[in-house]
C-alpha positions as CSV (number, residue, x, y, z in Angstrom):
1,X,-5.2,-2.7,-23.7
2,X,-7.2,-0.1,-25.1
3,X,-10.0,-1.5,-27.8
4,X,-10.4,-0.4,-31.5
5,X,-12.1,-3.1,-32.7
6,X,-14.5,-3.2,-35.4
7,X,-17.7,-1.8,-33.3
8,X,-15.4,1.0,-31.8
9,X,-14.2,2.6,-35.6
10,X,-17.6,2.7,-37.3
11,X,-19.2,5.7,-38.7
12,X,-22.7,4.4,-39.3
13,X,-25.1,4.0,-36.8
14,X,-27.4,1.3,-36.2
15,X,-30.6,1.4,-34.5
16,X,-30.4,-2.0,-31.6
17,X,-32.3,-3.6,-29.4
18,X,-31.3,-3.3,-26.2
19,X,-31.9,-6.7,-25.1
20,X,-31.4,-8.7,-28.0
21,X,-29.1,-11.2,-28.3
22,X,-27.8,-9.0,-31.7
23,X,-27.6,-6.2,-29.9
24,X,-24.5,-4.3,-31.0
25,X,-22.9,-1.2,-31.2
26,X,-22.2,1.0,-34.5
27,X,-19.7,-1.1,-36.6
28,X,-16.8,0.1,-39.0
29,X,-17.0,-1.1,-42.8
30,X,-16.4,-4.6,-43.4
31,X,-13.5,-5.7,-42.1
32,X,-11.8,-2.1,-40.5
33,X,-10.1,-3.9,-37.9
34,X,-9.4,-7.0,-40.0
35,X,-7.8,-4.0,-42.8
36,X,-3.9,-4.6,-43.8
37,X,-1.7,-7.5,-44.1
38,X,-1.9,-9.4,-40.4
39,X,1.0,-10.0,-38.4
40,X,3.8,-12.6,-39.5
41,X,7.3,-13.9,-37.9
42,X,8.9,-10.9,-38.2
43,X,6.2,-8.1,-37.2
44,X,3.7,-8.7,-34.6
45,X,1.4,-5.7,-35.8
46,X,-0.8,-5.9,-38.8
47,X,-0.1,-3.1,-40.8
48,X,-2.4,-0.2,-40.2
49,X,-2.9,-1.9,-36.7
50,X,-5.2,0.4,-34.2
51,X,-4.2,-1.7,-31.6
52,X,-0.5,-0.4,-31.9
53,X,0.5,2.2,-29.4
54,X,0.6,5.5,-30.5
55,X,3.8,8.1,-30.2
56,X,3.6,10.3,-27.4
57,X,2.6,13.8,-28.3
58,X,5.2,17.1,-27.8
59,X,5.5,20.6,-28.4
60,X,8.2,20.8,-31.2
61,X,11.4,23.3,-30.8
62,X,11.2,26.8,-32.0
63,X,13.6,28.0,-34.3
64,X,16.9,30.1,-33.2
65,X,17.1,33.9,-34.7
66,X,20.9,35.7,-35.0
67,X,19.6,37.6,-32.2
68,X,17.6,34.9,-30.0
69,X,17.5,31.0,-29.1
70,X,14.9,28.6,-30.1
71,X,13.4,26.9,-27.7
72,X,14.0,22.8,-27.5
73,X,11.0,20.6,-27.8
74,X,9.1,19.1,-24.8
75,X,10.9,16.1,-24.1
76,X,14.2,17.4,-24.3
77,X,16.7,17.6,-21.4
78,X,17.7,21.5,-21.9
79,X,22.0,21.1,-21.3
80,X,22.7,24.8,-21.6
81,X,19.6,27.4,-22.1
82,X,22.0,30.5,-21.6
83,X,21.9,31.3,-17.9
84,X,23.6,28.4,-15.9
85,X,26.6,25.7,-16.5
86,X,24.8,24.0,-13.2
87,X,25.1,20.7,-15.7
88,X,28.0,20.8,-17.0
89,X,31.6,20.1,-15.0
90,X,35.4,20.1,-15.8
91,X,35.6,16.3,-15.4
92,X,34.2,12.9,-14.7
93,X,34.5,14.2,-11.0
94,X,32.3,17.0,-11.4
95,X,35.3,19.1,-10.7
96,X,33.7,23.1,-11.4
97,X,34.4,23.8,-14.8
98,X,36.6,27.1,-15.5
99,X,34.1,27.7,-18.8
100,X,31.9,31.2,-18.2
101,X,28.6,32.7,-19.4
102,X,28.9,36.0,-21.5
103,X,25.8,37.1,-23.5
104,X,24.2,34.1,-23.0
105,X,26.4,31.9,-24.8
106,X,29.0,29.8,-22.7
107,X,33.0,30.1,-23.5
108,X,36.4,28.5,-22.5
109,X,38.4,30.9,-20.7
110,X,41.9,30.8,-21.0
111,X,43.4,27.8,-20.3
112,X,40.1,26.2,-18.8
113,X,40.1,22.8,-20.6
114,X,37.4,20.9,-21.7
115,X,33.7,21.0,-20.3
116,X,31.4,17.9,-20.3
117,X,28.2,17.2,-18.9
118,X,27.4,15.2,-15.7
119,X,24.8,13.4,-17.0
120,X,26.0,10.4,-19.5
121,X,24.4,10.0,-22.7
122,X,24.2,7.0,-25.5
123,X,21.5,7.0,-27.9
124,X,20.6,10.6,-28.6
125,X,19.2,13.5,-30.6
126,X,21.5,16.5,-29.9
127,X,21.0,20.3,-31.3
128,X,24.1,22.3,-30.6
129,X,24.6,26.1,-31.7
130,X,28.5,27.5,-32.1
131,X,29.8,30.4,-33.2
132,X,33.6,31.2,-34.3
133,X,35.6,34.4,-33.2
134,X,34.4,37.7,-34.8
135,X,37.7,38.0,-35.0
136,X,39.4,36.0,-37.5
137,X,43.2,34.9,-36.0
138,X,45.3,31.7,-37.6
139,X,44.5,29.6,-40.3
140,X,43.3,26.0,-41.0
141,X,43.1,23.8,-37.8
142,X,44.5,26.6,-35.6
143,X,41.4,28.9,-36.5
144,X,37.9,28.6,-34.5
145,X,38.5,24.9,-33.1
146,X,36.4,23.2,-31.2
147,X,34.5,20.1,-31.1
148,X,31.5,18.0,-30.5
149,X,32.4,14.6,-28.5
150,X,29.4,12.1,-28.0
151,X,30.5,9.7,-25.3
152,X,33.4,11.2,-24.9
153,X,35.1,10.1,-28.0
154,X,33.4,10.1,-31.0
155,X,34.2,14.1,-32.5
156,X,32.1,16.0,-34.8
157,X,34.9,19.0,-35.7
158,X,33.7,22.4,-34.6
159,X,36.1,24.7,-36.9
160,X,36.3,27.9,-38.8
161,X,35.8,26.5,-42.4
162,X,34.3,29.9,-43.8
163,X,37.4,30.6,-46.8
164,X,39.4,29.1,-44.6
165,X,40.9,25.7,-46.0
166,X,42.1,22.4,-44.4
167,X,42.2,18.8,-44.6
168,X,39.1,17.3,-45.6
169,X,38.3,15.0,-42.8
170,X,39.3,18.1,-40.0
171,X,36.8,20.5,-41.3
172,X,33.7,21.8,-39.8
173,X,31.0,19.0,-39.2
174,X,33.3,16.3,-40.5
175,X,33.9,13.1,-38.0
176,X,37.0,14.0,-36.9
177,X,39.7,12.1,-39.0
178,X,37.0,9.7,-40.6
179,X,34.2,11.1,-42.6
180,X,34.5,14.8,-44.3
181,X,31.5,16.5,-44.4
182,X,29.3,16.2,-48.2
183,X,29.2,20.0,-48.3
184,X,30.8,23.0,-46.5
185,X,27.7,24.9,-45.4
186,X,30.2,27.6,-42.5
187,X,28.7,30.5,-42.3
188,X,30.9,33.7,-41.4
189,X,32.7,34.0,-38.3
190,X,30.9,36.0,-35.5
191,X,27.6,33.8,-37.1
192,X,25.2,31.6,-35.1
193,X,25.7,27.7,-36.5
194,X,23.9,24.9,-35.7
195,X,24.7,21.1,-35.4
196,X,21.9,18.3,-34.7
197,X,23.1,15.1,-34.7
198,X,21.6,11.7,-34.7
199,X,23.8,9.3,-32.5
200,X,23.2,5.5,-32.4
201,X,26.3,4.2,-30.4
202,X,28.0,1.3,-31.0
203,X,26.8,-2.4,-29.2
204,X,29.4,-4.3,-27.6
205,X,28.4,-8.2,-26.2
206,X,31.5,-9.7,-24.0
207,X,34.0,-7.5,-25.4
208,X,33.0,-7.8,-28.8
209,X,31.0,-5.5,-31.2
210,X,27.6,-6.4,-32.4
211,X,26.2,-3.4,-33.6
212,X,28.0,-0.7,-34.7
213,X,27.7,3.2,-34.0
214,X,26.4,5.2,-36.6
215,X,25.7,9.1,-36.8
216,X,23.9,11.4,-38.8
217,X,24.5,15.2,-38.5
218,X,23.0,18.4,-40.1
219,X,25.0,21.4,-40.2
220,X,22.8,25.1,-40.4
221,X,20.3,22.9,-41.9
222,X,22.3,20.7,-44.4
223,X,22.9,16.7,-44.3
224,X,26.4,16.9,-44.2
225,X,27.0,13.0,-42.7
226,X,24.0,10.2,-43.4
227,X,24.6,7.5,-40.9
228,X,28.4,7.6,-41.1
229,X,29.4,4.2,-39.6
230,X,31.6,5.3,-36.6
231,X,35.5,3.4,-37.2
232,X,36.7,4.0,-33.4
233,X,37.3,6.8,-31.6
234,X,38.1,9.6,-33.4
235,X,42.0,10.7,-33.2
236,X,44.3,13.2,-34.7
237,X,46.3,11.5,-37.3
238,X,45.5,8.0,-36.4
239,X,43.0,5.2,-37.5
240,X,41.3,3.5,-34.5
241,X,39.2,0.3,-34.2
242,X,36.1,-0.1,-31.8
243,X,36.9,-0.1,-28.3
244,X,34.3,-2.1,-25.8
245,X,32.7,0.9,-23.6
246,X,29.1,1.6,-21.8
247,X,26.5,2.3,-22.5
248,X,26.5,5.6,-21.5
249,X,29.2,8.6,-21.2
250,X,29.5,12.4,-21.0
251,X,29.3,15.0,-24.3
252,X,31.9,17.0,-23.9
253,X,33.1,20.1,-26.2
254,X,36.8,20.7,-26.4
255,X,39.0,23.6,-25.4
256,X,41.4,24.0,-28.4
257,X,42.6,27.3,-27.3
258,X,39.8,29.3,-29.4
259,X,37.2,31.0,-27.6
260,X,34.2,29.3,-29.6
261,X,30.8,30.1,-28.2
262,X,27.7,27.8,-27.4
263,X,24.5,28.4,-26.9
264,X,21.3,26.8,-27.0
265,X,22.3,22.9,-26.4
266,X,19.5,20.5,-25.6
267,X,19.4,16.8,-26.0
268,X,17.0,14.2,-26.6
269,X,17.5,10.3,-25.5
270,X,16.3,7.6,-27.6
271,X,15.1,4.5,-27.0
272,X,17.3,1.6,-28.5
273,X,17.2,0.5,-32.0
274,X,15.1,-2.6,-31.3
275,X,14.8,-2.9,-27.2
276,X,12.5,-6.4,-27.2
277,X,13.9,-8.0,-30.4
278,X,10.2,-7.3,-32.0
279,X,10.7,-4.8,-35.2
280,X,13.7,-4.1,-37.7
281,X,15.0,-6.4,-39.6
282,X,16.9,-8.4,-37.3
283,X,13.8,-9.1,-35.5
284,X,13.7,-12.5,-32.9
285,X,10.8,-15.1,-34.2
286,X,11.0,-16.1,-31.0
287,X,10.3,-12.5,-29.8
288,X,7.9,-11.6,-32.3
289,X,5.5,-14.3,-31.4
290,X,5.8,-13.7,-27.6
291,X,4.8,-10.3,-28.2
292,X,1.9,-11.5,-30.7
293,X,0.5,-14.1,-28.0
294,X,1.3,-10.9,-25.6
295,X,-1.4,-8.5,-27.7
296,X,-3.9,-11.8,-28.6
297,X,-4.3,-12.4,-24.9
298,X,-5.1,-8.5,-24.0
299,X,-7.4,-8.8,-26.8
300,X,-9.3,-11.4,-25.7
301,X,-9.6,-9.7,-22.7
302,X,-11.3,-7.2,-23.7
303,X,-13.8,-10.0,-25.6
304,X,-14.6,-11.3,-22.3
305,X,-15.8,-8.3,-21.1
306,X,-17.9,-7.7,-23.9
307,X,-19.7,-11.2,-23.7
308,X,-20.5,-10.4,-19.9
309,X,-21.5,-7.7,-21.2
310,X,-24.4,-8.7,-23.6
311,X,-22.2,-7.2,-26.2
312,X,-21.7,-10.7,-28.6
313,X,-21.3,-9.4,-31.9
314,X,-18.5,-6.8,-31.0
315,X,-17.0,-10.0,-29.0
316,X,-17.3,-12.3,-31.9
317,X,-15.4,-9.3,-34.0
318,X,-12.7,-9.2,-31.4
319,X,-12.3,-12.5,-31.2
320,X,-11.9,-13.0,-34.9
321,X,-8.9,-9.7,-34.5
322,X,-7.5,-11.7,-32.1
323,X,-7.1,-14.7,-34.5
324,X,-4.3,-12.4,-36.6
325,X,-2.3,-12.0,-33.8
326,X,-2.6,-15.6,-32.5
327,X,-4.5,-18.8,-33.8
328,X,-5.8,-19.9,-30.7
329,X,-7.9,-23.1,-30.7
330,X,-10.1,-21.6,-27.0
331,X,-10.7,-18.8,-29.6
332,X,-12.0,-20.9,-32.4
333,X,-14.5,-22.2,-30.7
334,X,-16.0,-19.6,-28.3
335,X,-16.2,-17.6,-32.5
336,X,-17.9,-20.9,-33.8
337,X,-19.8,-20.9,-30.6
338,X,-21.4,-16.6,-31.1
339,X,-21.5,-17.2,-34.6
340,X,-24.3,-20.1,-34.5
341,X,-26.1,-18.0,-31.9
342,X,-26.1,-14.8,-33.9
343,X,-27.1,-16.9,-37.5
344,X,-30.0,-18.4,-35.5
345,X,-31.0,-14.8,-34.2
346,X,-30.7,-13.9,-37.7
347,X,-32.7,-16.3,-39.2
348,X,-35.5,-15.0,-37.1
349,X,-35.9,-11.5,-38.5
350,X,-37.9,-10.5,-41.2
351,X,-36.8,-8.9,-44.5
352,X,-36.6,-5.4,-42.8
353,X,-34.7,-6.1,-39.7
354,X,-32.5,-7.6,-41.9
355,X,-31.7,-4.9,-43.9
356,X,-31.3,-2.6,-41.3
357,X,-28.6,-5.1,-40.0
358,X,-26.8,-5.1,-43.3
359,X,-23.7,-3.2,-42.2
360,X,-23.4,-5.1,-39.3
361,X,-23.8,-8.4,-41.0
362,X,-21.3,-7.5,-43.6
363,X,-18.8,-7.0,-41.4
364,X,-18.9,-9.9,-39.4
365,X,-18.8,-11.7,-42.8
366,X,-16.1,-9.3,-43.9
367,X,-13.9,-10.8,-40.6
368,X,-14.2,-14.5,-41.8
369,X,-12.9,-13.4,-44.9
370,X,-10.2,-11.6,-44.2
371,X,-8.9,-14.9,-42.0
372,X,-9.5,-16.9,-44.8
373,X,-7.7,-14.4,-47.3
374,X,-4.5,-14.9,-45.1
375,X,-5.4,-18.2,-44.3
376,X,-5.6,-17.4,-40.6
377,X,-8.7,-20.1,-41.0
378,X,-9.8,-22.4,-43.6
379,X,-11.9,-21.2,-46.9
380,X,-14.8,-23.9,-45.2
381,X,-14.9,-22.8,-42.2
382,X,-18.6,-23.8,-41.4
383,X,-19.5,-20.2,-39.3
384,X,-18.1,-18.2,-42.3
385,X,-19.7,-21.1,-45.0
386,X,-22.9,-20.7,-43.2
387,X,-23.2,-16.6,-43.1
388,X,-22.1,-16.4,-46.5
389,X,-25.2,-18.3,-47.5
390,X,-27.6,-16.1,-45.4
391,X,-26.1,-12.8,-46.9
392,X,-26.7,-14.6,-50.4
393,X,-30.0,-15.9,-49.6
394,X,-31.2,-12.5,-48.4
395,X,-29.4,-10.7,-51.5
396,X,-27.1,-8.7,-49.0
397,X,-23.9,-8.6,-51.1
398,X,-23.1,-5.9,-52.9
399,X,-22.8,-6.5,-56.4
400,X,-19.9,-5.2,-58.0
């Protein structure tokens, strides 16, 4: 695990002895890495934790132009970028798919059925551009269909909904025969439109559900659905219940018998709502304190190191972090253990030296009272008791 502890985040700069048992490296103001509320049963990160992982970093997607595709961001598995159909196929048998490239944007020829991807998706992020016939032929469902299946089954309508009315629940970027859209933000036919979708699928345990599916789609820009609780698969006039399925299956856009146009489809997977039981709120206890003991122990890891390294203020700081993650008793005493050593090391400095540790001294006091605030350790505490005696003794405190 990578260390931000207190001596890691400062800003100041102390002048040390190199051989001295208080020798230390520049440290943070009191209390940096002892900052927000500590862990608890239900998070195992203090808030504002540096020791939490940070996102990965990515180049974002460019916007699309009428005349030119955006590009998708870095981490995105590109489906369709105008040139090839080599991941797409008729069927779940990667039969060759009858669909062609003109312009590049990809089309159903006549009678060619539905197209799907041969890679299966659950979780996802998925940007989709369409675009309706020039051409405007027929009226209400039999005008510009098409449509957006996640797994397979779950439809977002692709439809000609420019002046061109229908039922409410069949329109463009409703869920097909569930959720109408808020707004009707068509654009003209012959016009570049754009879909991204946030998909969580639906959980199934043994047959049963235990999470349900839930998507979120923007159309040209617009929330049109906000975490629309999926019902069941989506069906023309029917109401359907969940059905048990993977965890993964094929998007597939339809073949109504309207030469729709796609172009620029790219899709990103997501990691599972809560894959170790540690965040959200149905976090595990049980979970959450595994993964606490799981940093703690890292921690102290990197504490050990750090005392074989003559570095035994910085260790006595990481210990202490350590402490909000886990109240380990090993832990207790190795602190009480480098906090009598560095109180007698004080003690033997004169008024300067100890001023020109003030900082430092500060924030090893600063640590012993942020566990005592949250009650990580007792309010008597004899190393924290004892330093808080020397800083008043020497006038150290800032008064307020």
């Amino acid at each position: 695990m990578k260390r931000h502890s207190l001596h890691h985040l400062n800003r100041l700069s102390i002048l040390c002895a190199a051989v001295s048992f208080c020798a230390v490296v520049a440290l943070a103001a009191p209390g940096y890495a002892l900052y927000g509320d500590p862990p608890n049963d239900t998070h195992p990160w203090a808030v504002h934790d540096m020791n939490r992982p940070r996102p990965p970093v990515i180049t974002p997607a460019t916007a699309s132009t009428p005349e030119r595709p955006g590009k998708a961001p870095s981490d995105a598995i590109v489906l369709f970028d105008g040139t090839d159909l080599s991941k797409w196929a008729a069927d779940r048998n990667g039969t060759p798919t009858k669909w062609r490239i003109r312009d590049g944007a990809m089309e159903p020829a006549r009678d060619s059925g539905d197209i799907q991807t041969k890679q299966d998706f659950g979780d996802c992020q998925l940007h989709v551009e369409w675009a309706t016939p020039v051409k405007v032929q027929g009226d209400s469902q039999g005008r510009g269909n098409s449509g957006v299946f996640l797994m397979g089954r779950y439809e977002i309508q692709v439809l000609d909904s420019y002046q061109n009315d229908t039922y409410a629940d069949g329109q463009a970027a409703s869920i097909y025969g569930q959720s109408p859209p808020y707004v009707n933000a068509c654009r003209a036919p012959g016009e570049w439109q754009s879909y991204d979708i946030v998909f969580r699928r639906p959980v199934f345990k043994d047959g049963q559900l235990t999470q349900p599916g839930t998507v979120t789609v923007l159309h040209n820009g617009v929330l049109v659905q906000d975490n629309w609780v999926i019902e069941g698969p989506t069906s023309h006039m029917g109401r359907t219940k969940p059905e048990p399925h993977g965890d993964k299956a094929p998007v597939k856009f339809q073949d109504h018998g309207n030469p729709v146009r796609y172009r620029n489809v790219w899709i990103r997977e997501l990691a599972p709502r809560n894959p170790d039981g540690t965040v959200g709120p149905d976090a595990s206890k049980e979970a959450v304190a595994a993964k606490r003991k799981e940093i703690a122990k890292g921690i102290r890891k990197d504490a050990e190191k750090q005392i074989d390294a003559g570095e035994k203020v910085p260790a006595l700081n990481t210990l202490m972090e350590s402490l909000q993650y886990d109240k380990d008793e090993t832990a207790i005493k190795s602190i009480e253990s480098l906090s009598g050593g560095y109180l007698d090391e004080l003690k033997k400095l004169d008024k300067a030296a100890v001023q020109a540790r003030k900082g430092e001294i500060l924030s090893v006091l600063g640590g012993f009272k942020f566990l005592a605030r949250h009650r990580i350790l007792e309010n008597s505490f004899e190393p924290k008791v004892k330093l808080e005696a020397f800083v008043a003794e020497k006038g150290l405190e800032e008064k307020r």
